[in-house]
C-alpha positions in Angstrom: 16.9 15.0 8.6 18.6 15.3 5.5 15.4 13.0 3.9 13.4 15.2 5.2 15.1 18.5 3.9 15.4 16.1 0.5 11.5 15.5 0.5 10.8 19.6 1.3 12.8 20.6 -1.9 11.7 17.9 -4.2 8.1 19.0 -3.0 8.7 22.6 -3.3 10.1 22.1 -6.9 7.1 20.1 -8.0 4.6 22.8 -6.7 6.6 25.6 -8.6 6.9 23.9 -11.7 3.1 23.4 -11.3 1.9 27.2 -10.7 4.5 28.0 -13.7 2.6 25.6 -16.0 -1.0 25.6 -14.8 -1.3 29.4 -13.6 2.1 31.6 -14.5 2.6 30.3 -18.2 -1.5 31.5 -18.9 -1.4 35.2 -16.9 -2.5 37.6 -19.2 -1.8 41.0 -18.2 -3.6 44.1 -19.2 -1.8 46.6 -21.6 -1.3 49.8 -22.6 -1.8 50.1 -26.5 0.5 52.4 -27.8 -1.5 55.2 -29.5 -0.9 56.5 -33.1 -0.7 54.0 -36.3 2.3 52.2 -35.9 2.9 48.7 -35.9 3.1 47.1 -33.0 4.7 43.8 -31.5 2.5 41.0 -31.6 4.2 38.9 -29.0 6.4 39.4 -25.5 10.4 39.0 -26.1 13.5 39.3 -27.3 13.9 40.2 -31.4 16.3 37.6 -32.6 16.3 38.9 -36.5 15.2 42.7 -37.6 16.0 42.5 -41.1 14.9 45.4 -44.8 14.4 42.6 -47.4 14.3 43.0 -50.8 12.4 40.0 -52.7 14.2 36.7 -53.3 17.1 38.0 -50.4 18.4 35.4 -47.5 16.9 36.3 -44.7 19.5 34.5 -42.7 22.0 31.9 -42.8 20.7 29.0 -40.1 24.0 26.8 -40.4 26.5 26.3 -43.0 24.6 25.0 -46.3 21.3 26.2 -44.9 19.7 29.7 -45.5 16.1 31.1 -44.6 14.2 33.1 -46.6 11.0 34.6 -46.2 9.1 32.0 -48.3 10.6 29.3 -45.9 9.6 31.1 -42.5 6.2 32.3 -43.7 5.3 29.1 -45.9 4.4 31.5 -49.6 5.5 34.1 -51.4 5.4 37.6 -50.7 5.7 40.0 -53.0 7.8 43.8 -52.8 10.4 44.9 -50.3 9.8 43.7 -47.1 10.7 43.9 -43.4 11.0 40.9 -41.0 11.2 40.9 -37.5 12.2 37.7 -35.6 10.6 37.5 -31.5 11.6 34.4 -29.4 9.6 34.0 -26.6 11.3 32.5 -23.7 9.0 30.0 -21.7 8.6 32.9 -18.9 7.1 35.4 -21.0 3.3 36.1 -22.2 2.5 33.8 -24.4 -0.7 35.9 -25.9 -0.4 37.7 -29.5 -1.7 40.6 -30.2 -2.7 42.2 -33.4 0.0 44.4 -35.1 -2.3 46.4 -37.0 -5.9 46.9 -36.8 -8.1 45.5 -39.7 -9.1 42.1 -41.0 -8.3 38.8 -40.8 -7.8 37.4 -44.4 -6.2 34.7 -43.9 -5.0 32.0 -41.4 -2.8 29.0 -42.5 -1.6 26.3 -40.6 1.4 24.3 -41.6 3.0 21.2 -39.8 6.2 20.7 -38.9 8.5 19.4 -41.1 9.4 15.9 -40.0 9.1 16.5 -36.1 9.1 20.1 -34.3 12.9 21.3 -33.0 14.1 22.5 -29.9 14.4 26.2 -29.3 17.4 25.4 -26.7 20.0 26.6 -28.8 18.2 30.0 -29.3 17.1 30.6 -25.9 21.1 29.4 -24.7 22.4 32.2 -26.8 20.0 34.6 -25.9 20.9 33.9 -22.2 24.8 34.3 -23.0 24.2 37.3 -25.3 26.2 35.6 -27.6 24.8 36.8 -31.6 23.6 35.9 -33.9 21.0 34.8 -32.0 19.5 31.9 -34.4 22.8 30.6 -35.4 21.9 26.5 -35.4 18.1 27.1 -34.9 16.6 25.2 -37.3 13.2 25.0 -36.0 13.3 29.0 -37.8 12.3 27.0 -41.1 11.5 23.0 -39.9 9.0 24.0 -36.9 4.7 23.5 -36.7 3.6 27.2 -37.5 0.1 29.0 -38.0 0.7 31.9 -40.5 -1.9 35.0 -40.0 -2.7 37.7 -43.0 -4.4 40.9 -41.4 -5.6 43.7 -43.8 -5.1 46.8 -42.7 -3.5 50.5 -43.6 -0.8 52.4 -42.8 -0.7 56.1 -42.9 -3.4 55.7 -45.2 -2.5 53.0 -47.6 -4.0 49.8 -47.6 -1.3 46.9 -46.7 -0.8 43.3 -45.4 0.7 41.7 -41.9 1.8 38.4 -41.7 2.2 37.2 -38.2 3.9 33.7 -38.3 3.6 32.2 -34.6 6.3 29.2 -34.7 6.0 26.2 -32.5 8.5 25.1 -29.9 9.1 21.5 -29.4 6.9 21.3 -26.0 3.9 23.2 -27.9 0.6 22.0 -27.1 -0.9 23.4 -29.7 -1.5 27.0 -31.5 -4.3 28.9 -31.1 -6.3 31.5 -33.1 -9.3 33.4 -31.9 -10.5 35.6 -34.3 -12.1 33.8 -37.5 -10.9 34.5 -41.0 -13.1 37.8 -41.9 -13.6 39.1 -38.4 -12.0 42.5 -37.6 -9.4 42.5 -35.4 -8.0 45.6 -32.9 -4.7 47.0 -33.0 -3.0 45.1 -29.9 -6.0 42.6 -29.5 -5.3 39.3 -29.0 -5.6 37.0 -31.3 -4.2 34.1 -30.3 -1.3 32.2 -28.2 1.2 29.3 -28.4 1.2 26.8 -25.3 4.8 26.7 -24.2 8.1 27.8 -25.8 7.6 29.3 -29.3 8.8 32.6 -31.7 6.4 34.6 -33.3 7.7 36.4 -36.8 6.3 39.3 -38.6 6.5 40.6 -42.0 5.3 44.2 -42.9 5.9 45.8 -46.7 8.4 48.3 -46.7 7.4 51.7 -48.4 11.0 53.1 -47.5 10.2 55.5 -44.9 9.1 53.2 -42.4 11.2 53.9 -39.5 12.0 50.3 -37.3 12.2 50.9 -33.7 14.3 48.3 -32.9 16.6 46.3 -32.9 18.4 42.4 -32.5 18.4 42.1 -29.0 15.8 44.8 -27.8 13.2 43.3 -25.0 9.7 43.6 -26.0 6.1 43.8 -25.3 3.1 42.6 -27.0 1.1 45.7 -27.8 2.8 48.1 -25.8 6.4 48.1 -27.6 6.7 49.8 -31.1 8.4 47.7 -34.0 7.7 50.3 -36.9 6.0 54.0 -37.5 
């Protein structure tokens, strides 16, 4: 009997894990765009970091003797005040990315990993607890396998850049981009997706009266939640 109840969950857990990796992990839900010109969050999750940067600041400090900075998260320099937003994305959430902005894609870089890609455990743990800040020991902010993104677009009328930086987890299968380098691109189409755990970054010039919509901790949703106006 007990084999047999032993054989039922073992089975049962294998068929779960199954649906979550071959079906769940690749749903792609429809979405309500939010309307207006705003910028708008490019992936499902929690925001880890939401940061007004002037250039050369920190960004964050990782672990004691190592600091983050834009140039280390989004792999080059970026000039003027900026404004980073960190999203984690848990391995239960969407893992499409949508198109902060509408416009054109200028740019797509890929950059490997370090030495080896990092666990996001340590994130996702404090995340879970609540326990901030929420990328305190998370190295794979600056070490990790990313694909940086430049879309051309306008806000309120002035021409300006997006950077979307999708970060790769250590179980990433690979990152994915699906618009080519000079295509337009929609305001909350998808562009592209990690495969498993992964954070997806973005950096936006600040012109001072951007308004940010939220804040460390705030749940989100790609397309549908607001990150700036």
């Amino acid at each position: 009997m007990h084999m047999i109840i032993a054989c039922t969950i073992f089975l049962a857990t294998c068929v779960a894990f199954l649906y979550w990796r071959y079906v769940w992990f690749f749903r792609n839900p429809d979405r309500m765009i939010s309307a207006g010109e705003s910028f708008v969050s490019p992936a499902d999750g929690t925001v880890v970091y939401c940061k007004r940067l002037r250039p050369d600041d920190e960004v964050i400090t990782i672990k004691q003797g190592v600091e983050a900075r834009i140039e280390d998260i989004a792999k080059e320099h970026i000039e003027g005040d900026k404004i980073l937003i960190g999203i984690f994305m848990s391995p239960f959430d969407v893992h499409y990315n949508r198109a902060p902005i509408a416009g054109t894609i200028e740019a797509i870089h890929h950059y490997p990993a370090k030495t080896e890609n990092r666990h996001m455990g340590p994130m996702h743990l404090r995340i879970l607890l609540g326990r901030s800040p929420f990328y305190d020991n998370s190295l794979h902010i600056i070490e990790n396998e990313r694909t940086v993104t430049r879309i051309k677009g306008s806000f309120r009328g002035v021409p300006t850049e997006c950077y979307v930086i999708q970060i790769a987890g250590k179980s990433v299968r690979g990152i994915d981009s699906y618009v080519p380098i000079g295509d337009p691109v929609a305001r909350g189409q998808i562009f592209g997706m990690i495969r498993i755990g992964s954070q997806v970054d973005v950096v936006i010039p600040d012109w001072g009266n951007a308004v940010i919509k939220v804040k460390t901790g705030d749940r989100v949703r790609a397309g549908e939640s607001v990150l700036i106006e």
